[in-house]
C-alpha positions, 0 to 999 in steps of 0.5 A: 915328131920334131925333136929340136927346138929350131922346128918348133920355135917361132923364127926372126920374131919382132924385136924393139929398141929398149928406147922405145916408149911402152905406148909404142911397144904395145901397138906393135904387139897389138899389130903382131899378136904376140905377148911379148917383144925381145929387146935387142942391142947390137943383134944380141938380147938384153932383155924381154917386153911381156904385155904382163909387165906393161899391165903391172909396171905401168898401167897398175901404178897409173904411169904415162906409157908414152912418157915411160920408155921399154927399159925402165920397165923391161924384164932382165933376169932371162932363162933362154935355150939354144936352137939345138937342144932337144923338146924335152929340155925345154919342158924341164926348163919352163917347168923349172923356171915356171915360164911359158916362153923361152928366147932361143940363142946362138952362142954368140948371143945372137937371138934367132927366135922364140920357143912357147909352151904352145909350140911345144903342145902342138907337136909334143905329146898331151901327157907331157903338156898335161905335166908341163901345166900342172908343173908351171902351175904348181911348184914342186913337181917332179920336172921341176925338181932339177939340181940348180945349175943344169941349165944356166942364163946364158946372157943375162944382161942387165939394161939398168942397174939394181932391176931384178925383175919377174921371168921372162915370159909369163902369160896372163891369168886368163891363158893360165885358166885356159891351160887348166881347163884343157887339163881338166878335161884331159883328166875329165876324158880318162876318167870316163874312160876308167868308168867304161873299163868298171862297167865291163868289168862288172858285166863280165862278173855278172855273166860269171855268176849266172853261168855259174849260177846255170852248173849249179842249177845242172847239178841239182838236177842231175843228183835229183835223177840220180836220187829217183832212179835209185828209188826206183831200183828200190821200189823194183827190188822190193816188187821181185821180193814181195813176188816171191813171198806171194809165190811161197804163199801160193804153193802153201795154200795150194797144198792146205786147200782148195779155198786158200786157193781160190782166195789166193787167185783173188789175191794174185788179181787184186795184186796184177791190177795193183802192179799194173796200176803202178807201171801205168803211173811209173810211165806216166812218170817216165814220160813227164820226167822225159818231158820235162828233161826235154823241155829243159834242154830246148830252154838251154839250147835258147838261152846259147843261140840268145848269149851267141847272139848278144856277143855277135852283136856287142863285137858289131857295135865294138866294131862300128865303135873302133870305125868311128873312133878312127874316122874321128882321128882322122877328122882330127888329124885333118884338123890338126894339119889345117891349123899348122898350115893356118899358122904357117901362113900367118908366121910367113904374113907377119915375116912379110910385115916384119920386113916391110916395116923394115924397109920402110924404116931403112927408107926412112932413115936414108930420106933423113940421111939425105934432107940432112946432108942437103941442109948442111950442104946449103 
C-alpha cells in the first residue's frame, strides 16, 4: 500500500488565473471534471476555486458570473500538505479541518497537486475511510481531536483583504450523502456478519442441550437395568428360601403321614409349574428387555452415522463458501485494478489536455507578440 501522499495525489492539477471570470472557471472544471481549481501566482498557491463557492457566492446571490472575477469569490483560508508525509496524517488532517481535498506543496510554496479523500479510499483500508467520513460529518471524534498547532497553514495567503472564507475543499451535499450511504452499508455488512455469528452460536447451544439431553436419557436407562436386576436377585433369593422351607415342610410330612405326603407331592407340582410358568415369563422378559436394549442401540448408532453426515456436509457447504468468497475477492480485486487503470488513463488524457491548452495558449500569445510588434513597427 502507498504510504506518501505523492503516489496517491493527483499530479500537475489544472490551475487558473485569480483574474479569470467565474463563467470561465466553471467551463474549465466542467471540461476537466473536477470540483475545484487551485489559484496560482507566480508558480505558488494563493488560493482554491471549489464549485461549492461558485453555488453559494455567486449563483446564490444572483451574481453575473462573467462580470464576477475568481478572486472575489475564491477560497483563502487553506489547509495544505507536503508530497512527503505520510496517508495517515492526511486523514488526521481532513479529519480535523473537515475537507475533503488538500492542495499538496513543496517547501517553497510551489503547488505540485491535489490529495482528495477519494485518493485516499482507494488505496487505504475501509475502516479508516469509515472513520474519515463519519469524522468530516460529524465534529468531535477521535481524529478530529488533535492539539491545535500540529499541522499548520503552510501558505495561507490572502487574495483580498478581510475575506476569511470557508475550507478549502468542501464537496457538495450530494457526495456527502453518497460517502454516508457507502458508510451505512459497511455497517449494514458487519452487522450481517454478527447475525451469522448469533446464529451459530445458538446452533452449537442447541446441539449441547440435546446431547446433553441424549447422557441423561443413558443414565436413566441404566439405573432402570440396575434397579430390575436387583429385583431380580430379590425375587431369586426369595425363590431358594421359600425352597428350603417347602423342603423342611416335606421331611415333616413324611414322617406324620402318608397323606401329608401325597398332598405335599401335589403341593411340590403345583409349585414346579408355578416356578416354571414364572422362568418362562422372566425369559420372555429377558429377551424383550434384550430386545429393546438392542433396538436402543441400532437407533443411536443412526442417530451418530445421521450428525457425522450433517457435519460432513455443513464443512462441504463451508468449504464451497470459502471457494466462493475468495473467487469474489478476486472478482473484486480485478475490478479494482480496471478501475485504477481506467483513472490512470483518464489522468494522463486530462495531462494531454492540460498541455494542450498550453501550447495553444503560448501559441496564442506569441501571434499577439508578433501582430503587436508588426503594428508598431508599421
Amino acid at each position: 500500500m502507498p504510504q506518501n501522499i505523492r503516489d496517491v495525489m493527483t499530479s500537475n492539477p489544472c490551475t487558473i488565473d485569480a483574474d479569470r471570470s467565474v463563467a470561465y472557471a466553471a467551463k474549465m472544471m466542467l471540461e476537466e471534471d473536477v470540483g475545484l481549481a487551485p489559484i496560482v501566482e507566480g508558480g505558488k498557491l494563493i488560493g482554491m476555486l471549489t464549485d461549492r463557492d461558485i453555488a453559494t457566492r455567486v449563483a446564490a446571490d444572483g451574481r453575473d458570473p462573467d462580470q464576477v472575477k475568481v478572486r472575489d469569490v475564491a477560497s483563502t483560508q487553506l489547509f495544505t500538505i507536503g508530497p512527503r508525509q505520510d496517508l495517515d496524517e492526511a486523514l488526521r488532517m481532513m479529519a480535523k479541518h473537515q475537507v475533503r481535498r488538500l492542495p499538496v506543496v513543496e517547501a517553497d510554496g510551489r503547488l505540485v497537486g491535489v490529495v482528495a479523500q477519494a485518493d485516499i479510499a482507494r488505496e487505504g483500508n475501509d475502516t479508516q475511510t469509515g472513520q474519515l467520513v463519519e469524522e468530516i460529518s460529524e465534529s468531535g471524534g477521535q481524529m478530529s481531536s488533535i492539539e491545535e498547532g500540529q499541522f499548520p497553514v503552510q501558505f495561507p495567503r490572502q487574495i483580498e483583504e478581510q475575506q476569511p472564507e470557508s475550507l478549502v475543499g468542501e464537496e457538495p451535499q450530494v457526495e456527502e450523502q453518497r460517502e454516508e450511504e457507502a458508510v451505512s452499508k459497511v455497517q449494514a455488512a458487519s452487522s450481517r456478519g454478527r447475525r451469522k455469528r448469533s446464529t451459530a452460536k445458538r446452533k452449537t447451544a442447541t446441539r449441547k442441550r440435546s446431547t446433553a439431553k441424549r447422557k441423561t436419557a443413558a443414565k436413566k436407562s441404566t439405573g432402570t437395568r440396575k434397579r430390575k436386576t436387583a429385583s431380580r436377585k430379590r425375587s431369586t433369593a426369595k425363590r431358594t428360601t421359600a425352597k428350603r422351607r417347602s423342603t423342611a415342610k416335606r421331611s415333616t410330612t413324611k414322617r406324620r403321614s402318608t397323606a401329608k405326603r401325597r398332598t405335599t407331592a401335589k403341593k411340590r407340582t403345583t409349585a414346579k409349574k408355578r416356578t416354571t410358568a414364572k422362568r418362562r415369563s422372566t425369559g420372555k422378559k429377558r429377551s424383550t428387555a434384550k430386545r429393546r436394549s438392542t433396538a436402543k442401540k441400532r437407533s443411536t448408532t443412526k442417530r451418530r452415522s445421521t450428525a457425522k453426515k450433517r457435519s460432513t456436509a455443513k464443512k462441504r457447504s463451508t468449504a464451497k463458501r470459502k471457494t466462493a468468497g475468495r473467487k469474489a475477492a478476486g472478482t473484486r480485486k480485478r475490478k479494482t485494478a480496471t478501475r485504477k487503470t481506467a483513472g490512470r488513463k483518464a489522468a494522463g488524457t486530462r495531462k494531454r489536455k492540460t498541455a494542450t491548452r498550453k501550447t495553444a495558449g503560448r501559441k496564442a500569445a506569441g501571434t499577439r507578440k508578433r501582430r503587436t510588434t508588426r503594428r508598431k513597427t508599421r
